[in-house]
C-alpha positions in Angstrom: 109.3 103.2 98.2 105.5 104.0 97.7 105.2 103.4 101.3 107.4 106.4 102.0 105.6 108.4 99.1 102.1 108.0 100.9 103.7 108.8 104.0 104.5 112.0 103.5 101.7 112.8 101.2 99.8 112.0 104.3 102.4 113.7 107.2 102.6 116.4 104.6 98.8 117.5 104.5 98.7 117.2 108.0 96.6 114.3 107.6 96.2 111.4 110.1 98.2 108.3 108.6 95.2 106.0 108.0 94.9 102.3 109.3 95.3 99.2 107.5 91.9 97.7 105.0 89.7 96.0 107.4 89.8 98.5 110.3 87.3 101.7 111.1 89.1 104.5 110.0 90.2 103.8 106.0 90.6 107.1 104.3 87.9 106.6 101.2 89.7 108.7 98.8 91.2 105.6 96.1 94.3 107.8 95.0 95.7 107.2 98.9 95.5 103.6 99.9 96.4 103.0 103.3 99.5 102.8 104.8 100.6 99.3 107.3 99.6 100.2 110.8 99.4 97.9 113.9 96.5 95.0 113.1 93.4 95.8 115.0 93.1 91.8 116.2 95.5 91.0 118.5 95.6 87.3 117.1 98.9 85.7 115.8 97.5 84.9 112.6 96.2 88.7 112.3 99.5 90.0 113.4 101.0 87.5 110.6 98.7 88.2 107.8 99.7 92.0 107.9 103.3 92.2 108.8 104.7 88.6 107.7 106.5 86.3 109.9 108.0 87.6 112.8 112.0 88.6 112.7 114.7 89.9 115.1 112.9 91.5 117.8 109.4 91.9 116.3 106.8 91.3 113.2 108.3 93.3 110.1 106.1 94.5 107.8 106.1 92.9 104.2 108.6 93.4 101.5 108.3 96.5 99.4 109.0 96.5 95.6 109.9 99.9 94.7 108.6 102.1 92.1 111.2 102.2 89.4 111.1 106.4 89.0 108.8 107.3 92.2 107.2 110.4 93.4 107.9 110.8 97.2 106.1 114.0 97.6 102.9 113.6 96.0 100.5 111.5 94.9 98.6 113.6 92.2 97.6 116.3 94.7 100.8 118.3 94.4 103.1 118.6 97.3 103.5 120.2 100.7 106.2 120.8 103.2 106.6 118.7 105.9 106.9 120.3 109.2 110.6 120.7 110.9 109.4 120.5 114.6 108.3 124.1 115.7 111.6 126.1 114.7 110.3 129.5 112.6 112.2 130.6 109.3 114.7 132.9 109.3 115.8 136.2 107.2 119.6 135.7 106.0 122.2 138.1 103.9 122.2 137.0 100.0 126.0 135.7 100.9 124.7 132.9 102.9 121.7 131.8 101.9 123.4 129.5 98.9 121.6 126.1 99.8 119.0 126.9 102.2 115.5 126.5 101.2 113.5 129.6 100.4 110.8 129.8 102.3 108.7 132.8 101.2 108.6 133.9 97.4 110.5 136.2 95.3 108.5 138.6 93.7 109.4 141.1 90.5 109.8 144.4 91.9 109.1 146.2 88.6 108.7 145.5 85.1 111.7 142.9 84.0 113.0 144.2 82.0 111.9 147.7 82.7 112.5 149.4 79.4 112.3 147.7 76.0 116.2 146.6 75.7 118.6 146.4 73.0 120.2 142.6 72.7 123.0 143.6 70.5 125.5 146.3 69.7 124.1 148.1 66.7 121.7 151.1 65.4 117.9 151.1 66.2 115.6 152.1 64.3 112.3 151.2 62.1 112.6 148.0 60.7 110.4 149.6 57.5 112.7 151.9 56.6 115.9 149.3 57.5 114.7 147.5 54.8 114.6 150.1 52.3 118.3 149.7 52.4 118.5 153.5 52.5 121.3 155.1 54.6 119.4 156.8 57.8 121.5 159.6 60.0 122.8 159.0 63.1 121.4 161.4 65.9 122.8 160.1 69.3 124.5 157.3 70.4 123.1 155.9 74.1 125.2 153.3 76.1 124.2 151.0 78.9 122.5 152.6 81.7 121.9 156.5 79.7 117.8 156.8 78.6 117.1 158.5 75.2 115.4 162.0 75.5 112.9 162.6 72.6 111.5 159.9 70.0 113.5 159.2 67.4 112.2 160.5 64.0 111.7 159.4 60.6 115.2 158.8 58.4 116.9 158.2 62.1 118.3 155.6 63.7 120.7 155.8 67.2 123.9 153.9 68.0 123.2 151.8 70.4 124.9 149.2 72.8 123.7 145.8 74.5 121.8 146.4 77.7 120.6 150.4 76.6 117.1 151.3 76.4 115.6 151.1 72.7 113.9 154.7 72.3 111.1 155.6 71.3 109.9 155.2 67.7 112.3 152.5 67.0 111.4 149.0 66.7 114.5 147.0 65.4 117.5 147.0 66.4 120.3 146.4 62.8 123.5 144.4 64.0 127.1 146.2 63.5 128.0 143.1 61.2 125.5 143.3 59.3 125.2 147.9 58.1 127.5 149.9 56.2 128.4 153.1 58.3 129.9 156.5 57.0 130.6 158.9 59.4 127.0 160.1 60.3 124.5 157.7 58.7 124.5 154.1 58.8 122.5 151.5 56.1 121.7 147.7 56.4 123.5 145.8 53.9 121.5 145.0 50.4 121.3 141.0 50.9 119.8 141.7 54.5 116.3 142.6 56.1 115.4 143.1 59.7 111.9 142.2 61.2 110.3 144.2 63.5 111.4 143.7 67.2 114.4 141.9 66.3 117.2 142.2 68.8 114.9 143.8 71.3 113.3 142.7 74.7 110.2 144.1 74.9 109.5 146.0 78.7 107.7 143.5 80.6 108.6 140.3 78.6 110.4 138.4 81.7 108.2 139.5 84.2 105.8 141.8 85.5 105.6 144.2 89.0 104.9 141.6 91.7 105.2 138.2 89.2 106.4 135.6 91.4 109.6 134.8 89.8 110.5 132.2 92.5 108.1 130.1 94.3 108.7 128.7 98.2 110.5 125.4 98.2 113.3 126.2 95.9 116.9 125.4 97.3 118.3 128.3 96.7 121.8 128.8 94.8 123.7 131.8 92.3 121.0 131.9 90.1 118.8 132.9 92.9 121.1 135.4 94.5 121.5 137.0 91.0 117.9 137.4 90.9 117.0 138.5 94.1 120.4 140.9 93.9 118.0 142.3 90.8 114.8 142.7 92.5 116.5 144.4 95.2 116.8 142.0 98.4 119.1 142.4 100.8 118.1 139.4 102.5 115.5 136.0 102.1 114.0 134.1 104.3 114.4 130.5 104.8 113.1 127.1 106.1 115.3 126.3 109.4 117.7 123.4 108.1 115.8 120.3 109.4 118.0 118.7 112.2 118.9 115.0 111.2 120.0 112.6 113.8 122.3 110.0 113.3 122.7 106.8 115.4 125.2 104.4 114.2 125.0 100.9 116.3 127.3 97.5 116.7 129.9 96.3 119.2 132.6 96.6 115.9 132.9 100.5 115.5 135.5 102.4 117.2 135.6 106.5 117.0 137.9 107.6 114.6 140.4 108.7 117.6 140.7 105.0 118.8 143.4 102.5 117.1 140.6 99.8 115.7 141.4 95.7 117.4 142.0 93.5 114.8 138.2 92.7 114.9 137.2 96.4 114.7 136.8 98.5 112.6 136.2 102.8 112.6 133.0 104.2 112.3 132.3 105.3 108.3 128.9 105.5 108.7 128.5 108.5 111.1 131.0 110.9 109.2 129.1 110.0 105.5 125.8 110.2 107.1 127.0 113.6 108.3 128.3 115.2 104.7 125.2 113.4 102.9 122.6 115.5 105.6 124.5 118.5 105.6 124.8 118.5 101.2 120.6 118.9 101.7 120.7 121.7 103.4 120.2 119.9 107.3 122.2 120.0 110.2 123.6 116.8 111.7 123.8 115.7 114.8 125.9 113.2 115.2 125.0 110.5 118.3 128.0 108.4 120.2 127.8 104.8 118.7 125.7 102.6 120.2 127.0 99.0 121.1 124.6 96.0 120.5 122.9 95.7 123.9 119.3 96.9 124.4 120.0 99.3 127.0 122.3 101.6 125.2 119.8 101.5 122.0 117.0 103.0 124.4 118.9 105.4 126.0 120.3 106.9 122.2 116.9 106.7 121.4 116.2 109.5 123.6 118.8 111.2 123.1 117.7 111.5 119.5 114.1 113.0 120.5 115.1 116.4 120.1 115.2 115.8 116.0 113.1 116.3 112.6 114.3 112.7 111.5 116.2 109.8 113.4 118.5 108.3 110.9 119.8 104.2 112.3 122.6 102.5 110.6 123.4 99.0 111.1 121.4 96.5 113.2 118.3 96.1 111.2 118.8 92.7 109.5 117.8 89.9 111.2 121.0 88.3 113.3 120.9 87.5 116.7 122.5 90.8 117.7 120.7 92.9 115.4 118.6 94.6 117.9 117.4 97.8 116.4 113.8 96.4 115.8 113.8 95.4 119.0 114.5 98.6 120.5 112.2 100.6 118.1 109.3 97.9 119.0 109.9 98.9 123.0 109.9 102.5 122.4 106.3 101.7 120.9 107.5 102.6 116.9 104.7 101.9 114.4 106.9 100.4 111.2 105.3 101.4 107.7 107.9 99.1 105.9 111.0 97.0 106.7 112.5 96.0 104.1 112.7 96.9 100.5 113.5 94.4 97.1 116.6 95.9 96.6 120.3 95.0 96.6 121.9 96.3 98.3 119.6 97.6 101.1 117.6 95.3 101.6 116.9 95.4 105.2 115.8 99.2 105.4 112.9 99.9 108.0 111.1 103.1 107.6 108.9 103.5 110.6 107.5 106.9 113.1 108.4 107.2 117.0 105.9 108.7 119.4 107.0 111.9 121.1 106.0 113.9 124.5 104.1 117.0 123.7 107.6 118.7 125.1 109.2 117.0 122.1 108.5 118.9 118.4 105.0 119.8 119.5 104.2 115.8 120.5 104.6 115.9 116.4 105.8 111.7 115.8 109.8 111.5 115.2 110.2 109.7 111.6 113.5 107.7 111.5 114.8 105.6 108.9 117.1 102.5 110.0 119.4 101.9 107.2 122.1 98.8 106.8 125.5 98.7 108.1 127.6 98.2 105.3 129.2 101.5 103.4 127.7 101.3 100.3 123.8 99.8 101.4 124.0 102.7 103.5 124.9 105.1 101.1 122.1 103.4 98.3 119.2 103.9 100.7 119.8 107.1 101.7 120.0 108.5 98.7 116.3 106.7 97.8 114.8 107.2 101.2 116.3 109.9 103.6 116.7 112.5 100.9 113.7 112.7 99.8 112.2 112.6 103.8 114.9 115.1 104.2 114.0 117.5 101.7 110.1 117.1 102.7 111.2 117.9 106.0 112.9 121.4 105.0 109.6 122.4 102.4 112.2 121.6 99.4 110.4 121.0 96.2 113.2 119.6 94.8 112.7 116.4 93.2 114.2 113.4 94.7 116.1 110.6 94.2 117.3 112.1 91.0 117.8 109.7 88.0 119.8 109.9 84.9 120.0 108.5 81.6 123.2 107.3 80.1 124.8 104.4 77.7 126.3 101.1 79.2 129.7 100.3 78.8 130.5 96.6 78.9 128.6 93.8 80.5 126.5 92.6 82.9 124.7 89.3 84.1 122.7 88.6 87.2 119.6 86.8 88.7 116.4 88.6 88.3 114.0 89.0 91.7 115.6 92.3 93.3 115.9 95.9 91.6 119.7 96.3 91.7 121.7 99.7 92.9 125.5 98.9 91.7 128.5 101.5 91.7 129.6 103.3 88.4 131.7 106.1 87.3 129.9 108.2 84.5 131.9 110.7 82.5 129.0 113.2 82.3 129.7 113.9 78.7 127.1 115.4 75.9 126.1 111.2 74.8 127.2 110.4 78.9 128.8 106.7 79.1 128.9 105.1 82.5 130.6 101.4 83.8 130.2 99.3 86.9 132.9 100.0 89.7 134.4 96.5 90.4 133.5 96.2 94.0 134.3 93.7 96.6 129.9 94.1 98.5 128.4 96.1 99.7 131.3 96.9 102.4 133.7 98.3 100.4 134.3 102.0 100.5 136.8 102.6 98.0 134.5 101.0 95.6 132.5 103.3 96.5 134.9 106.3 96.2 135.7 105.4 93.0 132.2 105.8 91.8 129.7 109.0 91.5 126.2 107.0 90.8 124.8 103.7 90.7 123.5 101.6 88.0 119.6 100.7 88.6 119.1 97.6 87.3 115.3 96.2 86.6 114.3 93.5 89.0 113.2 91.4 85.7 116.5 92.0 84.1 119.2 89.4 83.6 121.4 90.7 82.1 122.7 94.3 80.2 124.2 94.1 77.3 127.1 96.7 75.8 125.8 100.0 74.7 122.5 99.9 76.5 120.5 102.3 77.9 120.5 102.5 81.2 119.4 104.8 84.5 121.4 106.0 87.0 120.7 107.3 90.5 122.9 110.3 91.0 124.9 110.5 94.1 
């Protein structure tokens, strides 16, 4: 995971991603240690000593241990937006911007809120005379939307609704509940005082002409369009919705129109993938399966060129017909990680491709080559690809997102790998969440039945009843 984090705090700033300790070009700033290139010895025991022992079709760089609560976008400089090839923003209605990302600000476009405003229905007037518990006569009575004409003079108070302007000379609003009214004067109750400014918003206390209420980077949503409704847009403009592609691989998967063989199965991965990317705001494109031979891999991988981020699944562990290193290695990737101490997800490779100047500018392709099975598919894009993806699209939003909530029953295991298991949470005010029973990390209605994951410490053994635990939203 902190691979990925300096990745983009690197790709991000538009910074070269610096080579390994021992060669020419290590970036000297502490706070950003280098990220795994290609060895600058050619030697075996060079090529070893960086990535590990060779596996499947090349020499996979060492095991990462993540970060329990990481920070993918930064690393104590702030963050930047990751560039979506070349594609420019856009300008869209309020209707249909809900989940885009904004990318230009939203300024105040005067004084919010423009006029000191009452909070409640009730009488304004001065909070020193109020308090004198003397009855003071009613001159006017302004609603929502009407503007008092005058100042309102000693012994006076108005009627006066929520939302109306307070006028001026007053500087309380009384409550209804809380006066005694005749038919022209109105008096707080004895066993009550008023302070001054109570119940009014002063002009100018949300914001000030030309504040930035709402920085670039937000994904936008109905508190936005409220907002922007306010300040008077029509229409925003927005990061283009980074285009994902997705490349699911193995001689097993079938399209979803084909009858499955009794050693086949139909293809999950794709139409997940799909709703997962399009949720954060990108646009999927969905590749033809690829069967396990070389060839095909290649060809798919060219295909894919075209995108902001190459999402793989399946054919990244280390079996003889796992040849998605392999291909990656022949289309010259360079490989930052591959693989992660997790379960399950443990064979996740995290890696750039180079690209033709034709291609995004000759900017590299990232891709992320995920596991096969349902559920280590589903774990690591949630850790890896969302927060690539949201980089990608100049979202500030903070991902993975993690949760707090209290364990119910029990729960043993080895220690050695952090641990991402299926739960249900009720979401309540003290939230209680339990494991899924599952069947591994291939079973999707396991998976169905859950809406998080349980993240277990890799020291842990064990979790008792009623512990506190973190979740990873989903």
């Amino acid at each position: 995971m902190e691979q990925i984090h300096r990745f983009l705090a690197f790709h991000a700033a538009g910074q070269p991603i610096p080579s390994p300790a021992g060669d020419a070009h290590v970036a000297a700033d502490p706070a950003h240690q280098p990220l795994h290139a290609l060895p600058s010895s050619s030697s075996f025991a060079a090529v070893r000593a960086w990535y590990g022992f060779p596996s499947g079709g090349g020499f996979r760089p060492p095991l990462t241990r993540p970060d329990f609560l990481p920070d993918f976008l930064g690393t104590g400089r702030g963050s930047m937006p990751l560039r979506a090839g070349r594609r420019a923003s856009v300008s869209l209605p309020l209707d249909q911007i809900a989940g885009r990302v904004l990318a230009t600000e939203i300024r105040a476009e005067r004084d919010q809120p423009p006029f000191p405003r009452a909070t409640r229905d009730g009488f304004a007037c001065r909070a020193a005379e109020a308090n004198s518990h003397q009855f003071l006569l009613l001159t006017a009575r302004i609603r929502a939307g009407q503007q008092f004409a005058g100042v309102l003079g000693p012994g006076e108070a108005c009627e006066i609704m929520t939302g109306a302007p307070v006028p001026s000379g007053a500087d309380a609003v009384l409550m209804v509940e809380h006066c005694e009214q005749t038919s022209n004067c109105v008096r707080l109750v004895s066993n009550r005082t008023v302070a001054v400014g109570e119940n009014i918003v002063p002009q100018a206390a949300e914001a000030r002409i030309g504040d930035v209420l709402v920085p670039p980077g937000a994904r936008l949503d109905a508190r936005h369009v409220a907002l922007a409704a306010q300040q008077g847009y029509r229409d925003l403009t927005v990061s283009p919705r980074p285009l994902v592609a997705i490349l699911t691989t193995g001689d097993e998967l079938v399209p979803l129109t084909q009858q499955p063989g009794t050693a086949q199965i139909r293809n999950s991965n794709a139409p997940m993938l799909a709703a997962l990317v399009t949720a954060l705001g990108g646009e999927p494109l969905v590749l033809p399966s690829a069967p396990d031979t070389a060839e095909a891999l290649s060809e798919s991988l060219r295909e894919a060129m075209a995108a902001d981020l190459l999402l793989l699944s399946g054919g990244i562990s280390v079996g003889r017909f796992d040849l998605v290193e392999t291909a990656l290695t022949q289309a010259e990737a360079r490989f930052f990680f591959g693989g992660v101490a997790i379960q399950p997800g443990k064979p996740v490779a995290f890696g750039q491709l180079p690209r033709t100047a034709d291609r995004a500018g000759g900017d590299p392709l990232p891709f992320l080559a995920l596991p096969g099975n349902p559920i280590s598919t589903a774990v690591t894009f949630h850790l890896f690809a969302a927060p690539i993806l949201a980089g990608l699209a100049g979202c500030s939003d903070a991902l993975p997102r993690f949760a707090l909530a209290q364990f119910t029953g029990r729960w043993q295991g080895r220690p050695g790998l952090t641990r991402f298991l299926p739960a249900a949470c009720d979401f309540s005010a003290s939230p209680q969440v339990r494991l899924v029973p599952w069947q591994g990390s291939g079973d999707l209605a396991a998976l169905a039945r859950s809406n998080c994951f349980i993240a277990i410490d890799e020291q842990a053994e064990s979790i008792a009843d009623g512990a506190i635990v973190p979740i990873l939203l989903s």
